[in-house]
N, C-alpha and C positions, 0 to 999 in steps of 0.2 A: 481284314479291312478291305470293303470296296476299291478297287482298282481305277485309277485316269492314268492316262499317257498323253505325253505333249506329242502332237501330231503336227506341227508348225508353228513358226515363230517369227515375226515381223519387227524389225526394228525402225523406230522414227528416225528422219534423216538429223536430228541434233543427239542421239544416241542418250537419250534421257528418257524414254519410254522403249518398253517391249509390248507387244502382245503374243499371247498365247493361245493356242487351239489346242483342246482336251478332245480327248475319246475318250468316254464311259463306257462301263463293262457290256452294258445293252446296246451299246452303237451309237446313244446321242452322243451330241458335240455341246461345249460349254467356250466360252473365253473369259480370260483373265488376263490383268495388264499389269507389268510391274514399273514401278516410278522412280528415279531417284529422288531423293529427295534428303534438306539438313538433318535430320536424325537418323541418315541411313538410306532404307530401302521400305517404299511403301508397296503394299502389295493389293489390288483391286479385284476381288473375287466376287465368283458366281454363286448365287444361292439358290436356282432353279433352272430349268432348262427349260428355258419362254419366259413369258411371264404373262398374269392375266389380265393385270390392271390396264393395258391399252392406252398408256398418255400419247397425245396428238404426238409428239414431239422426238419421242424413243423411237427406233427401230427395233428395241427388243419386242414387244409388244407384235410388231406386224406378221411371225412368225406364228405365234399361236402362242400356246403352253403346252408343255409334257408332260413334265411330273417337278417333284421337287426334289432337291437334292439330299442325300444322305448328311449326315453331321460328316464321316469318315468321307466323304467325298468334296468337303468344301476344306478340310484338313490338306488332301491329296495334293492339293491345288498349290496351298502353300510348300508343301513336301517337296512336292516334284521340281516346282519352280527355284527351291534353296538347292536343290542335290544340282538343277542343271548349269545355274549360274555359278556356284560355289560363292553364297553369300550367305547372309542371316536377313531374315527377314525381321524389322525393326518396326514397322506399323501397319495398321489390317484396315482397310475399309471395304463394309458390304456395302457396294456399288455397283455390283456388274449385273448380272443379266436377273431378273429376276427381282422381287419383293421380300426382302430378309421377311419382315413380320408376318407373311400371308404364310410363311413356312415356319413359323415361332417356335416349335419344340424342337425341329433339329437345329435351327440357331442356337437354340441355348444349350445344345450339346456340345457345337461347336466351339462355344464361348467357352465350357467348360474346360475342354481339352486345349484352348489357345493359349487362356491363362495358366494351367497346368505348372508348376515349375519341373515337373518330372516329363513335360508333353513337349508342345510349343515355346512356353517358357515366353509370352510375349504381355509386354506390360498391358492392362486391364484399359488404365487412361493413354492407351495408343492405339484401342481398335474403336471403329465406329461405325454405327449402323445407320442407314439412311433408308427412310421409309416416305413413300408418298404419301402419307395418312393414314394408317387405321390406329383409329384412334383409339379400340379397346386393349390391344395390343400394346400401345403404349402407354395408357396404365398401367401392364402388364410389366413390363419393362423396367417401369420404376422402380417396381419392388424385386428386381431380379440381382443387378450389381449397379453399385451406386458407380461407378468407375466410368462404367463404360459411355462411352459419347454419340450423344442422337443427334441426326441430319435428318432437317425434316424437306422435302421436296416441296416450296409455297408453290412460286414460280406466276401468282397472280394477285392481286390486292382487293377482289371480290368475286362473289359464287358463281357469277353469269361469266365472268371467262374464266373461272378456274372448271366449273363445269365443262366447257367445249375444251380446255388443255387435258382435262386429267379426272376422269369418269368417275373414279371415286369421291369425289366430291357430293357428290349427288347421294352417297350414303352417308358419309360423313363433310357437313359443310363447314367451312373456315372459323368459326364461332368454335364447333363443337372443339375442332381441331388444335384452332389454341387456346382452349379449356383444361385438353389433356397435354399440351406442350407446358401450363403453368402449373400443372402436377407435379410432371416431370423435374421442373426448376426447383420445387417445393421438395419434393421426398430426394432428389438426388443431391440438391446444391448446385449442380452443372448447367454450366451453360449450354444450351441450345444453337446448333449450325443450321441457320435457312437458307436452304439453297434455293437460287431466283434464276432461270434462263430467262437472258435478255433478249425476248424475241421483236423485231421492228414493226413500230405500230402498233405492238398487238398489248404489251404491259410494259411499256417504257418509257412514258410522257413525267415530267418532273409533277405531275397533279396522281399521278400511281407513286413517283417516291414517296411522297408527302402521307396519302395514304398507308403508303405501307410503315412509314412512320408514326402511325398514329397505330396500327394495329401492332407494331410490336413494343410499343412503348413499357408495359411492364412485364415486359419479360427479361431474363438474363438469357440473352443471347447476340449470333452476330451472324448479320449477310454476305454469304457469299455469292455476288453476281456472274454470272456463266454467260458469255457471250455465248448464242445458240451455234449449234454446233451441224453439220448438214446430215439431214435426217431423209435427203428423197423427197422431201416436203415442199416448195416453193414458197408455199405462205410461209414458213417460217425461217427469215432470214435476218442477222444475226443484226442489231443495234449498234447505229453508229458509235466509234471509241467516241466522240464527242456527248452522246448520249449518256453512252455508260459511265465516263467520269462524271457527269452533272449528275447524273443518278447516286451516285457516292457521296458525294459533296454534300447533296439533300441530306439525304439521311446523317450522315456524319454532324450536318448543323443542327439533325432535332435528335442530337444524341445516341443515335445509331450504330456501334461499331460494324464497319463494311470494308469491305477489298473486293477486288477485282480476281477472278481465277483464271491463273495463267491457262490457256489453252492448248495442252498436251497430247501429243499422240493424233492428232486429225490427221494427219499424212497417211496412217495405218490405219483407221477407222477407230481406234482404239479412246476415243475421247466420248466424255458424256452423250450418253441416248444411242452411243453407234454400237454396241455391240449385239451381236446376233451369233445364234447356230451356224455353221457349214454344214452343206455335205460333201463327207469323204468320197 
């Protein structure tokens, strides 16, 4: 089994977030976050080293891309981080650096060996992948394990700023997008997580709820709002709390299920769009 070692580790000042820095057997570096959280211990892992998709808004992205990660090396992550803390790891999100689905076949190794009960041993409906969009992929996905939980990254309510957030768009646009997110509802029964960074000015006005209300209206699923998170960026600064509860409220009135995501780990860099390589 490919080899990582934890080479540093950063704890939030409310001691409810970790982050971790890997060393791979080649020399790249990866990070993974682990969370407390009520069912335990959530664990936020890397599935590439870079990533290619380039959203305005990530700092993984600013780095480049490498390569992708092995299955046995997005396992390690988990390993290393149970043997260091001396816990169990109770839920998986692909979240951290990188595009689960641009890497699809060793995800679904990984997935294999998570749900394993001789491996990981981790329940099927407690991991979840989050994808920016590709959308062939997640028809792929459907028919892989009905169990597993898809986050999809919107983050905009039409093609002309989802285009300037998040590149892929421009191959696959918000129609096609959630074409394959009502597959998904269709072949799995599972509800769908859209995640929305609340950026000011840019996709925040109560006439973007509304809209976004009208594009998710048949689907089963629910929004999670992300105050933006600091990316280096200047344009993207994070939505009044004022904002963001009206933003809820909308949706919630035209039948929406939405919350609010607590914002963990920013002390550490460790919170949505901030992780990135070191170098050793």
């Amino acid at each position: 089994m490919e080899n990582c070692s934890i080479v540093k580790r950063l704890g939030s000042s409310d001691g409810e977030t970790k982050k971790f820095l890997f060393k791979l057997d080649d020399g790249n570096t990866i990070e993974s976050v682990l969370m407390k959280c009520k069912h335990g211990h959530t664990i936020c892992i890397s599935s590439q080293v870079g990533c290619k998709m380039r959203c305005a808004f990530c700092v993984t992205g600013k780095g480049g891309f490498a390569r992708n990660l092995t299955a046995e090396e997005m396992i390690c992550q988990i390993r290393e981080i149970q043997k260091s803390e001396n816990i169990k790891i109770t839920c998986v999100v692909l979240m951290g650096m990188g595009e689960p689905l641009d890497n699809y076949e060793n995800v679904l190794k990984f997935l294999k060996y998570a749900i394993d009960k001789n491996d990981l041993n981790i329940e099927a409906d407690r991991i979840t992948i989050s994808t920016c969009g590709l959308v062939d992929k997640i028809y792929q996905l459907a028919r892989f394990n009905s169990k597993i939980n898809l986050a999809v990254s919107l983050h905009a309510t039409n093609d002309e700023i989802r285009n300037q957030l998040m590149p892929i768009n421009k191959k696959w646009n918000m129609t096609e997008l959630l074409k394959a997110c009502k597959a998904y509802n269709e072949n799995t029964e599972k509800s769908i997580l859209f995640e929305y960074i609340m950026i000011n000015n840019i996709n925040d006005s109560e006439d973007d709820a509304k809209k976004l209300s009208e594009l998710l209206k048949e689907l089963r699923c629910k929004v999670d709002l992300i105050p933006a998170n600091d990316s280096g960026n200047e344009q993207f600064k994070p939505s009044s709390f004022e904002k963001i509860n009206k933003f809820v409220d909308t949706l919630k009135e035209n039948n929406i299920s939405a919350s609010v995501r607590g914002t963990v780990g920013g002390d550490i860099k460790a919170a949505c769009g901030q992780l990135r390589a070191e170098t050793i």
